[in-house]
C-alpha positions in Angstrom: 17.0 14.4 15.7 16.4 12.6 12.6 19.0 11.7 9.7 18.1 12.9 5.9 17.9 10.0 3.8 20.2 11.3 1.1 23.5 10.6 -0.5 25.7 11.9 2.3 23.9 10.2 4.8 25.0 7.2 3.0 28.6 8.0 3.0 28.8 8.7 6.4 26.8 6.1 8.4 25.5 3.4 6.2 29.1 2.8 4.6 31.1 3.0 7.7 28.3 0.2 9.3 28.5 -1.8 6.8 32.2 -2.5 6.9 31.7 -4.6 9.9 29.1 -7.5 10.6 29.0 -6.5 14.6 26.1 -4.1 14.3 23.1 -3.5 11.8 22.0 -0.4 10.8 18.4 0.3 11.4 16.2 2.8 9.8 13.2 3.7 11.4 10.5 6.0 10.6 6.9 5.5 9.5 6.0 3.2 5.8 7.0 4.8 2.7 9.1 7.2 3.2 11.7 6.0 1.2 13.9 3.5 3.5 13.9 0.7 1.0 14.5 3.4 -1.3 17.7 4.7 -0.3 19.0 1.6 0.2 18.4 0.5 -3.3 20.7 3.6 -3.8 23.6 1.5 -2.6 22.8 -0.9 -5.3 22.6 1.5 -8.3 25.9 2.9 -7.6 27.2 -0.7 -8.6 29.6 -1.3 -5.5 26.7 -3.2 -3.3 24.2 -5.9 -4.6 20.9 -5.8 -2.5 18.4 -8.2 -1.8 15.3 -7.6 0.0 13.0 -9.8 2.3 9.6 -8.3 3.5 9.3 -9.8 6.9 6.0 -8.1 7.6 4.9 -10.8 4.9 6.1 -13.8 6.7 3.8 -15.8 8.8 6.3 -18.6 10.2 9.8 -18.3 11.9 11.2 -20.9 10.3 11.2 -18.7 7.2 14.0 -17.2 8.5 15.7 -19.5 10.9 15.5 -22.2 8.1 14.5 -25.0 10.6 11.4 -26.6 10.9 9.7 -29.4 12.8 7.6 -32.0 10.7 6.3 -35.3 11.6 8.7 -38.0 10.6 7.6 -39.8 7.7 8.8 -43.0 8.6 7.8 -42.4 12.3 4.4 -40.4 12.4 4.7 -40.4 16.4 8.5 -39.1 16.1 9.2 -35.2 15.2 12.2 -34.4 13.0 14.1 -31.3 12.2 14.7 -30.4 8.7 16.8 -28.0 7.3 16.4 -25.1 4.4 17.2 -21.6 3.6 14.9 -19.2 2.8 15.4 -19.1 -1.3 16.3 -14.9 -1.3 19.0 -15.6 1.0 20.3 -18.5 -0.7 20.2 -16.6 -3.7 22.4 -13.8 -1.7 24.6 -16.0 -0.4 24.8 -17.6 -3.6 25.9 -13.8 -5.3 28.4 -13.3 -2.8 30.2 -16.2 -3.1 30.2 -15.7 -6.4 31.5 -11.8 -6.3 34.0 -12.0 -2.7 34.9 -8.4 -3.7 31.3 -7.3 -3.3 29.2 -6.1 -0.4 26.3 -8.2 -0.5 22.8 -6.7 1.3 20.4 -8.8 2.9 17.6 -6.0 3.5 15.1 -6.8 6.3 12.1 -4.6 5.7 9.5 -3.3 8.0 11.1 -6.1 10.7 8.8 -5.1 13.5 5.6 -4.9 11.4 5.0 -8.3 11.7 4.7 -11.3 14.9 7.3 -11.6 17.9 8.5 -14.7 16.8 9.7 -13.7 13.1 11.3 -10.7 14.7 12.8 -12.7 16.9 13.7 -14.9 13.8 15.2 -12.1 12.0 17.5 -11.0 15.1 18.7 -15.0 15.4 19.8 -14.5 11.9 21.8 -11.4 12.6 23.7 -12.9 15.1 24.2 -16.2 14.2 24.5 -15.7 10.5 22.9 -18.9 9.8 19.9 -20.0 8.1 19.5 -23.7 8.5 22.3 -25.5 7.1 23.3 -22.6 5.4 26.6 -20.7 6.5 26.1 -16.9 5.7 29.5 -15.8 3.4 31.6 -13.4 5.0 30.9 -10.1 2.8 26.9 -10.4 3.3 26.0 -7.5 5.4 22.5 -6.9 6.8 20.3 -3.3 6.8 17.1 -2.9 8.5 14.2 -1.0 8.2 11.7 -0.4 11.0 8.5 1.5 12.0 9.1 3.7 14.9 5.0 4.0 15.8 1.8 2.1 15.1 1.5 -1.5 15.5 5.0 -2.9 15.8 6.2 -5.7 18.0 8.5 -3.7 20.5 12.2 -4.7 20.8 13.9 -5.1 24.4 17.2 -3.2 25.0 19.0 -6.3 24.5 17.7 -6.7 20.7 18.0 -2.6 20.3 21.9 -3.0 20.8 22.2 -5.3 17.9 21.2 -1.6 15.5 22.9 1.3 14.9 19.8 3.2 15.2 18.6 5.8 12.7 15.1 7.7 12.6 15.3 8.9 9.5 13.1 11.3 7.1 13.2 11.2 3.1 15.2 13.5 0.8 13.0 14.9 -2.4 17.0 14.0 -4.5 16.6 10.7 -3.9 13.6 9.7 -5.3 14.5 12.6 -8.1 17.5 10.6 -9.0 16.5 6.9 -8.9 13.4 7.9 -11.2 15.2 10.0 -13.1 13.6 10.1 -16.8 11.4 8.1 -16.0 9.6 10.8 -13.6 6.7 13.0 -15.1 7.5 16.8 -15.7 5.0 17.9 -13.5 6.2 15.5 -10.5 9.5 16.7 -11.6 9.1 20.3 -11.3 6.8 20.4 -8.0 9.7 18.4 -6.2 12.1 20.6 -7.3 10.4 23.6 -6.6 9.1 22.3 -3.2 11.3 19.3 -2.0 10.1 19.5 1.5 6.4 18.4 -0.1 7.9 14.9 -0.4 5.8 14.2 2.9 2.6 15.2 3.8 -0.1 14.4 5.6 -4.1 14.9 3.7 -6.1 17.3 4.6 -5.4 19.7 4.9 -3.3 20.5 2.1 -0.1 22.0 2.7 -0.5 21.5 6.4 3.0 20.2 7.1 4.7 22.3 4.2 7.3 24.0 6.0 7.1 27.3 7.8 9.2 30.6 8.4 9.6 29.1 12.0 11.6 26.1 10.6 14.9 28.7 9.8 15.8 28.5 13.4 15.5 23.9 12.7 19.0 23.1 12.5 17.8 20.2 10.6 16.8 22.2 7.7 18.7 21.4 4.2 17.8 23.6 1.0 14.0 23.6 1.5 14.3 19.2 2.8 11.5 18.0 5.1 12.6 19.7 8.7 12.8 17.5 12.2 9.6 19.3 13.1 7.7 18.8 9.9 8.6 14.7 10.3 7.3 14.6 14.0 4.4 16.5 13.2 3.7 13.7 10.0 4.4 10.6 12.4 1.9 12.5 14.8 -0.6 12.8 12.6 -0.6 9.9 10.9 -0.4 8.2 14.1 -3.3 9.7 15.3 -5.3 9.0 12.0 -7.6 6.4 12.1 -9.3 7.1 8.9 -8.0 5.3 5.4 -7.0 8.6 3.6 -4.2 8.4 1.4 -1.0 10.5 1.9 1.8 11.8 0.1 5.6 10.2 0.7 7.9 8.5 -1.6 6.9 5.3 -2.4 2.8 6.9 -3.1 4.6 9.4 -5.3 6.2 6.7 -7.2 3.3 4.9 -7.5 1.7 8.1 -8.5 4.3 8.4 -11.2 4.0 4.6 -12.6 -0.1 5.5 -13.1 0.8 8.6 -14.9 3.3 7.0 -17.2 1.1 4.2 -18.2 -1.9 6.5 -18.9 0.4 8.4 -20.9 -0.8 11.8 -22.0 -3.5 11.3 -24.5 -5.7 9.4 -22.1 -4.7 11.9 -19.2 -6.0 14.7 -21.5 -8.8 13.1 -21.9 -9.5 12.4 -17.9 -8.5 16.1 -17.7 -12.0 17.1 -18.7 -13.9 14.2 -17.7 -16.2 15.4 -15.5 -16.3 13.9 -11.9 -17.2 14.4 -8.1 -14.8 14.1 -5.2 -14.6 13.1 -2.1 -15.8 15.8 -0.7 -19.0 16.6 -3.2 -17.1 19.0 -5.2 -16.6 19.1 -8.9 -13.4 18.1 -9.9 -12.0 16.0 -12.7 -11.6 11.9 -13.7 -7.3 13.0 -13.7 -7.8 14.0 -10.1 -9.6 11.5 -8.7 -7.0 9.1 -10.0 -4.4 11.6 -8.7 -6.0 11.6 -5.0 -6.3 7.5 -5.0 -2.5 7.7 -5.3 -1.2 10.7 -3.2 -4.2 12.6 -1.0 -5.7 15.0 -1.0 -2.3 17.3 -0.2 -0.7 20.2 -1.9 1.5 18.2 -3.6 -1.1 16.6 -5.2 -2.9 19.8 -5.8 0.1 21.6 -7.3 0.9 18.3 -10.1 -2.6 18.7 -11.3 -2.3 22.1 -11.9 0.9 21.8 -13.7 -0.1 18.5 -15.5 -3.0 20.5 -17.3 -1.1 23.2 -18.3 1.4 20.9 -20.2 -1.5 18.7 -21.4 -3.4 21.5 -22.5 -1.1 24.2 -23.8 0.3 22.7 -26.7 -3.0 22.7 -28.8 -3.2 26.5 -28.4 -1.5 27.3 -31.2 -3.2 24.7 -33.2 -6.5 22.6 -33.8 -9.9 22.9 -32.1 -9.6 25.6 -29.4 -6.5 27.6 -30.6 -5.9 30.9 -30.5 -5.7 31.1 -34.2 -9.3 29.7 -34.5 -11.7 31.7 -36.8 -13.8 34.3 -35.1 -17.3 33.1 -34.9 -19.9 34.2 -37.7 -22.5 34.8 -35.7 -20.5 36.9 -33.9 -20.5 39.5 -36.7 -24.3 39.5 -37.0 -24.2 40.2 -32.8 -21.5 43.2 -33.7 -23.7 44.2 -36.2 -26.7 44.4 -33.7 -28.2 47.8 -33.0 -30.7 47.1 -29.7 -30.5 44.8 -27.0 -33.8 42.5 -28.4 -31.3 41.9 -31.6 -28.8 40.6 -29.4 -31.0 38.2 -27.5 -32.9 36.8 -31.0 -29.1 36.3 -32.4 -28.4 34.2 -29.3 -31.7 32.1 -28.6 -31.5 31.5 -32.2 -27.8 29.4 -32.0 -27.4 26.0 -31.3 -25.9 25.6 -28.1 -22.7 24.2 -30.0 -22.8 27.5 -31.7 -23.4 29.1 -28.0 -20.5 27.4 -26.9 -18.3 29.1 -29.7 -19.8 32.7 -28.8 -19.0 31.9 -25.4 -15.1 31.0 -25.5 -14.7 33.9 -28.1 -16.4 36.7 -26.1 -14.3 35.4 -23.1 -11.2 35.6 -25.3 -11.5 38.9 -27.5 -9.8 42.3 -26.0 -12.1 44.5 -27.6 -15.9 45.1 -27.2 -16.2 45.0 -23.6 -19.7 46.7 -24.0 -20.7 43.8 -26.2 -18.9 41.1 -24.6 -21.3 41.3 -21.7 -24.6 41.6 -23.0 -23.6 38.3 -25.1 -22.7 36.8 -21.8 -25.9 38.1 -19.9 -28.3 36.6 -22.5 -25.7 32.8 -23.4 -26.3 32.9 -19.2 -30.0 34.0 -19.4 -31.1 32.1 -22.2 -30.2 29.0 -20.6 -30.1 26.8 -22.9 -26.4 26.2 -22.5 -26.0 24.8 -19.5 -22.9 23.0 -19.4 -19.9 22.6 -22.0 -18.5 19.3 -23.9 -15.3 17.7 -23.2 -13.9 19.0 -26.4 -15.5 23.0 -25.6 -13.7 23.0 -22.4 -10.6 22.0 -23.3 -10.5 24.6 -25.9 -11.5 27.2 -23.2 -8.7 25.7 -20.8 -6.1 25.8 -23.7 -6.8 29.5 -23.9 -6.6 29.6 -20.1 -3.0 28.2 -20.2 -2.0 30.1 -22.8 -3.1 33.7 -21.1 -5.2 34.1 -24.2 -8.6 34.4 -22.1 -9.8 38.4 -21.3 -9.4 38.5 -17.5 -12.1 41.4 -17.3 -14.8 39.0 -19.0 -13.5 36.1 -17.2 -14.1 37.8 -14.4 -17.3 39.0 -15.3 -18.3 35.6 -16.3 -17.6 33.9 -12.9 -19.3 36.8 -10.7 -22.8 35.1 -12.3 -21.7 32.5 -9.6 -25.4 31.1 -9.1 -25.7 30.5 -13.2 -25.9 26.4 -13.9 -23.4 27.5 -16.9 -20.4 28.8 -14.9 -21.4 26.5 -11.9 -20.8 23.2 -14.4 -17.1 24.9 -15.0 -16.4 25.2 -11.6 -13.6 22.8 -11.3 -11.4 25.1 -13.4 -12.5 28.1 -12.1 -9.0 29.0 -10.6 -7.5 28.1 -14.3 -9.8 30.4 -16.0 -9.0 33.5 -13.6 -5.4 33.1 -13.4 
């Protein structure tokens, strides 16, 4: 059984904990799934300040005990003991004796992803609410955060009762709330539509998205990430060995950071940049970037799909690649053609610019079916347009999103799978049918 990492989870257990310094509670489950996160929940409600120490990034003890042993400087055969607090919490003991109405946090994070000793440093400092010379004020409180797997240093029983111990998994509302505008549309609406896709392993995609057998999971909230979907996440990505990136709250928010500083000009623009990925397939620059950040997972898959509709849509009803753009002229000397040698001189005589334009209009108009494909045969048979520019396929892709493309010469298009033409588009392949 594993708790939700949500609102009510806070109200329940982590409040009623932290009225008491007797026991800490402990969340456990694997890195970034939003632990740190939904404690910094506490802390935006206003009612508890929170101050975090990474203890997987300390190397010494004394860090933590705030004692060290240095030679004597008077004495260099002589040892003495000097005394200091580590500065975050001095500066949280400093804000709670400033605020005595206030619940003051002292977050231990990841405090078994790091050496025996500064574990056992951190434990020392939950009992004996000390840090060097420094006396720990009586509303400081401590949380915990924990892997459950992997390479951890393992705590005795005797540590273990010091926790109230929670394996927890994250809650799609949390991370919706503390990003709130600041979080992309298309992150946005994928989370809301599929909140148990907050955590997934990579490849492949979808594979822990949840299934009609997780009904009978008691643990099941409104489409949340089920007991079984978590165990079968910390199983895998125990069992992975490989550096592939995953989706989970804190890659998500990183995916949303990258996205808001590209802003969508430049993502437009690495739209229909052309690229390979990791697995030799054609895909685009916006992807690639997308992958580095949350995997290869249907999550990912699903905000890249959405993100090109609303970077591409809006210029369908105006500028280069509109629906509104003029028919092509040489399109009237190809209506006016009378055999199927007039058709082919008409074509082989156009730039491939002028190809281009052909193209996305005989994929677009409703009428002249009959023509439509012997213009198509003889753009694909000519060969001479091979591939489109940046600027022709986002024109085609802004018809594509706007449902303004003919799906019977779309389709009639794509079935010349071998061409190099419709093999250079096939990274938006799925757009173009839909």
């Amino acid at each position: 059984m594993t708790f939700l990492l949500n609102e009510e989870f806070i109200l329940r257990h982590l409040r009623p904990d932290l009225r008491n310094t007797r026991v800490a509670p402990c969340l456990l489950g694997p890195p970034a799934i939003g632990k740190t996160m939904a404690v910094n929940a506490l802390a935006k409600n206003g009612d508890f300040a929170v101050f975090s120490i990474d203890v997987n990034t300390l190397s010494d003890a004394a860090d933590l005990t705030g004692v060290r042993t240095v030679p004597d400087p008077k004495n260099p055969n002589r040892f003495v003991q000097i005394f200091f607090p580590h500065y975050t919490i001095q500066e949280a003991n400093d804000h709670a004796e400033a605020n005595p109405d206030t619940l003051v946090i002292i977050l231990l994070d990841e405090i078994n992803r790091t050496s025996a000793d500064v574990t056992s440093a951190a434990l020392t400092l939950l009992t004996s609410r000390r840090c060097g010379n420094l006396k720990l004020a009586d509303n400081i409180r401590f949380i915990v955060t924990g892997n459950d797997k992997g390479n951890i240093s393992m705590l005795d029983s005797a540590s273990l009762t010091r926790f109230a111990l929670y394996p927890v998994r994250p809650d799609a509302k949390v991370l919706l709330d503390l990003l709130g505008d600041d979080m992309q549309p298309a992150v946005r609406q994928v989370l809301t539509e599929h909140p148990d896709w907050v955590l997934q392993s990579p490849v492949p995609a979808g594979l822990i998205v949840a299934t009609p057998d997780d009904d009978d999971d008691p643990s099941v909230s409104a489409g949340a990430v089920s007991d079984r979907q978590m165990a079968e996440f910390s199983t895998q990505m125990d069992d992975s060995q490989d550096m592939s990136q995953y989706t989970a709250p804190r890659t998500i928010e990183g995916l949303n950071l990258w996205m808001n500083e590209l802003g969508a000009t430049v993502m437009a623009e690495l739209a229909v940049e052309e690229a390979v990925g990791p697995d030799g397939q054609a895909t685009t620059e916006l992807m690639l970037g997308m992958l580095a950040h949350t995997g290869n997972t249907a999550f990912t898959n699903e905000v890249h799909a959405k993100l090109l509709v609303s970077l591409l849509a809006p210029a369908a009803s105006s500028g280069p690649g509109s629906m509104t753009i003029a028919r092509p002229a040489a399109w009237d000397k190809l209506r006016a053609a009378t055999t199927q040698n007039q058709i082919e001189q008409i074509v082989s005589s156009l730039t491939t610019d002028k190809q281009a334009d052909v193209l996305i209009f005989a994929l677009t108009t409703k009428a002249e079916n009959d023509l439509t494909k012997k213009v198509l045969d003889r753009i694909v048979d000519d060969g001479a347009l091979s591939s489109l520019t940046k600027d022709q396929q986002s024109a085609l892709l802004n018809r594509a999103t706007s449902n303004a493309l003919n799906p019977a010469s779309v389709s009639y298009f794509l079935d010349k799978s071998n061409a190099p033409l419709v093999l250079s588009l096939s990274r938006i392949h799925d757009f173009l049918a839909a």
